[in-house]
N, C-alpha and C positions, 0 to 999 in steps of 0.2 A: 453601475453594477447590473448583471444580468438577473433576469429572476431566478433562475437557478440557485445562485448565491444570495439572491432576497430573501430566500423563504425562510425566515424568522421565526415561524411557527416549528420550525423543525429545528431549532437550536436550542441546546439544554445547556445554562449555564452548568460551570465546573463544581458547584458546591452545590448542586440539585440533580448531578448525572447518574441513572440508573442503571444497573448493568440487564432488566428487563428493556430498555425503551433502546439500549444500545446494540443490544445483540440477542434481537427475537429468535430466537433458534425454533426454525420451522420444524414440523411435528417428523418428519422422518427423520431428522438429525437425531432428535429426544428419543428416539425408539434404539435407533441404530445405535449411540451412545455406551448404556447399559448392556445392549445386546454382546457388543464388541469387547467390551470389556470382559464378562463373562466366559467369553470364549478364550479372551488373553491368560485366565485363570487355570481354563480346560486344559488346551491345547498347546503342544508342544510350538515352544516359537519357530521349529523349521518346519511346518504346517500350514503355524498362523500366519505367518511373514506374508507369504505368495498368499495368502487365500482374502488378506483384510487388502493386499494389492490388487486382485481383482476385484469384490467387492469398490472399494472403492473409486476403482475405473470407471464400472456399470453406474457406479452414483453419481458421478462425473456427467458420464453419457447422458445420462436420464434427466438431468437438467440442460444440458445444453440443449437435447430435443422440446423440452419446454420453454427453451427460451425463444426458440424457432418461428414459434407460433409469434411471439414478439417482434419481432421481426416481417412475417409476414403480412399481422396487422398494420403496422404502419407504411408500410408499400401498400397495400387494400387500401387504407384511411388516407390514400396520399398527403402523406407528410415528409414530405423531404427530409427534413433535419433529421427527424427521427426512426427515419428509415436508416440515414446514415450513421446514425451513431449505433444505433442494433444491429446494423450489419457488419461494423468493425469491431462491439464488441463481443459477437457470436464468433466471428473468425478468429480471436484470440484465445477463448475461453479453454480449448484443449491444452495452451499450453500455460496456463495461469491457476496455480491456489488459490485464487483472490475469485470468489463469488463475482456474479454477473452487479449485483447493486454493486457491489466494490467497485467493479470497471466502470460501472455505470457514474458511479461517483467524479471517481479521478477523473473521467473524459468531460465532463463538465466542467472542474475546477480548471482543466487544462484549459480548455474553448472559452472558458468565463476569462481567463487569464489574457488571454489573445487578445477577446474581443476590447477589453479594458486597455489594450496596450499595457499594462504592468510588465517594464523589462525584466530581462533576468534568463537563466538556464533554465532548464528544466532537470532535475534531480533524483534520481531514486535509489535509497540505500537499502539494500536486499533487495535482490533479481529474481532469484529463484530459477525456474528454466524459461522466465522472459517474456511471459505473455502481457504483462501490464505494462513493461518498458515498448515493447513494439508497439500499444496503444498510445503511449504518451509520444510515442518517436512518429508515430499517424495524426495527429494534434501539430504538433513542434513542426513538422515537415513541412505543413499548410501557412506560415509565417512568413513575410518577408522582410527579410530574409527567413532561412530555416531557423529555428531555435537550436543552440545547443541542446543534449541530452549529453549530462553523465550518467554512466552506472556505475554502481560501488557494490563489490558482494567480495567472498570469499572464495569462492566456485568452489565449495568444500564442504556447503549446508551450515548449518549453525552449529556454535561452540555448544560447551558446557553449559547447563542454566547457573545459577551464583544462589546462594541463601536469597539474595533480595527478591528472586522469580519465585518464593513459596509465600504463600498467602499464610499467616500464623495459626496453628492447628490444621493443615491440610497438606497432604503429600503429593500434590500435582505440583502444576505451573498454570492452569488452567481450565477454562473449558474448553479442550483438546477431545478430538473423538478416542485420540491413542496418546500415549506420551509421548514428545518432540523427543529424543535423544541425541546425541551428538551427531553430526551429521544429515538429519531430518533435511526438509525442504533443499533436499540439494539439486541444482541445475547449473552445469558444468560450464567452462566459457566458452568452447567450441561448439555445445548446444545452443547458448545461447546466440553466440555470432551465425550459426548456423539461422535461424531463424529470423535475426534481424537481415542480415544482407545476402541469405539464399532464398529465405522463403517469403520475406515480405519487403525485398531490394530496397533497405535504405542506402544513403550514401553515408558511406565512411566517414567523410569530411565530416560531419554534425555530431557524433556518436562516439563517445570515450567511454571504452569501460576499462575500468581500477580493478587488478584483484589485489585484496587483501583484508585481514581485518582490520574493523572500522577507526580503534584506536591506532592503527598504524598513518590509514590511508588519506583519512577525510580529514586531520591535522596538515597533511604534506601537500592538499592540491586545496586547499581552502583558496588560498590569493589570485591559483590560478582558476577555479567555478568561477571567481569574480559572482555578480549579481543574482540573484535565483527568484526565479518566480514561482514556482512550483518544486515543492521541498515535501517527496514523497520516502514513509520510513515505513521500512518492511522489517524490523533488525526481531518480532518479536520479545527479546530477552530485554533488561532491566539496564541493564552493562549498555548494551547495543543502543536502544534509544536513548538514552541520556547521551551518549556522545554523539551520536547525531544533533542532538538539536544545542549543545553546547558546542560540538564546530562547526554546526552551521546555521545556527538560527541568523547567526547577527547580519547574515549573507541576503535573508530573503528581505525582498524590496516591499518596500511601506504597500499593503496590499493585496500582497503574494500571498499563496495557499500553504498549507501547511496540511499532508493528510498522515494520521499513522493506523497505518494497516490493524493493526492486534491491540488496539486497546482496550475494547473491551472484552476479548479473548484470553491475554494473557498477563497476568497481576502485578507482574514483574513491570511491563509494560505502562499500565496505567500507574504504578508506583513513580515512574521515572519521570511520567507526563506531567502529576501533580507538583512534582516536586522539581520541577522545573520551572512552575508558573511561580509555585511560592516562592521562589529563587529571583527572580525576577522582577514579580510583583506584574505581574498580569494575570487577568482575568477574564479570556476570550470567551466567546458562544460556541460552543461544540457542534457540530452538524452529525447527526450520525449517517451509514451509510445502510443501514437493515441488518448488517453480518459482523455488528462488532467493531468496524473502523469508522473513525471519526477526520473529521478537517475543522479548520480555521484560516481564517485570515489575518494578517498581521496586522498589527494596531497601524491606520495611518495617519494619526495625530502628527502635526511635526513635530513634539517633543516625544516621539515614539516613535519616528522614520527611521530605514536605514540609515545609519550613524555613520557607518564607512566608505559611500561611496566613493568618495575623492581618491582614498589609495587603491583602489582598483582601475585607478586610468593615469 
């Protein structure tokens, strides 16, 4: 195991996990926050609409410029590795919701994954407009062979939140800067293909993407993912995650990652987490990623292995 995935000092068991230690929300977020909301109050929504879209462009920008400076350190500090991994995931972050530690995360788990030899696909359900799937498909590519990548989304944004995405007593779904409504986080599959094999030329051949939702989709191509190393859930909502990792937990190989985007973001989310482990009966080490998502690894006790591999071949 890489130290990347060593570092045990940063794993918070599931029945001592804090949503401070999970999802430190840096001091502009906390301001911006209240601010936004306030304004959601004021102003009329064909005002707010375009003006929290700009706004939040510029907040985009202004971190990615900071991230820059990371980047250029580790080229100054010559560090190979980690020049490379800042410089792929500085080139994605335009087109990704997932914060720079999020990327930072996944491309670890991805490269931890490689390096270990752990067979399997690489997975990710919720695309969005594709910035983290190009990172994983930058990982996967470097294999030999390539690794599969599925993607799975709707190209439609996310559904309806359900009663289970409300925390009791509170009329969110989270700690959202704005409320997700229907259709939230949407990035199309033309955008998306656009991106993977015009702007950053994967080959076809590696690269399946599914539209549909999730209870339709990841029940009907379960046999044919076969193996997975890397089982990334972006689905946010309560519904969304739980069926991910009900069709596809039993997929990922004794060892393989497991990362979900929004768990400590949205309550729904972390509902569907816990109570899938109580389902189960496991009890993993949480890793957090800075911004709210966590990973694990799958138990690889052999009376905890993938259970199925023989009918996938």
């Amino acid at each position: 195991m890489s130290d990347t995935m060593r570092a045990t000092s940063d794993a918070l068991a599931p029945a001592y996990l804090d949503d401070d230690a999970v999802c430190p929300r840096n001091p502009l977020v906390r301001a911006l926050k209240p601010a936004l909301a306030s304004l959601r109050t004021i102003l009329p929504q064909r005002i707010y609409a375009p003006l929290y879209a700009v706004l939040f462009s510029a907040y985009k920008a202004v971190l990615r410029q900071l991230y820059l400076k990371n980047v250029v350190a580790r080229w100054l500090g010559r560090d190979p590795a980690g020049y490379s991994r800042a410089k792929r995931v500085y080139s994605v972050m335009p087109y990704s919701l997932v914060g720079a530690s999020g990327l930072e995360a996944t491309f670890d788990a991805a490269s931890d994954l490689i390096a270990r030899g752990v067979p399997g696909s690489f997975v990710e359900c919720g695309v969005a407009r594709g910035g983290c799937a190009a990172l994983m498909a930058t990982v996967a590519a470097e294999d030999s062979p390539p690794r599969k990548l599925w993607l799975f989304d709707s190209f439609e944004g996310l559904p309806d939140p359900t009663p289970e995405d409300y925390k009791e007593g509170r009329k969110s779904t989270g700690s959202h800067i704005r409320p997700l409504v229907r259709g939230s986080c949407l990035g199309t599959r033309h955008e998306v293909e656009r991106l993977l094999f015009s702007r950053f030329k994967f080959t076809r051949r590696f690269i399946s993407l599914v539209q549909g939702w999730f209870q339709d989709t990841l029940p009907a191509h379960r046999k044919r993912i076969g193996q997975i190393a890397l089982l990334r859930i972006d689905g946010d909502w309560y519904e969304s995650t739980i069926c991910c990792l009900d069709s596809l937990y039993d997929n990922v190989s004794a060892g393989g990652a497991i990362v979900i985007d929004d768990y400590g973001v949205c309550y729904g989310c972390k509902k569907a987490v816990h109570e899938f482990f109580a389902k189960r009966g496991i009890h993993p080490h949480l890793i957090p990623d800075g911004r709210g998502g966590i990973r694990f690894l799958k138990d690889s006790r052999p009376e905890c292995a993938y259970a199925s591999q023989i009918s996938w071949r």
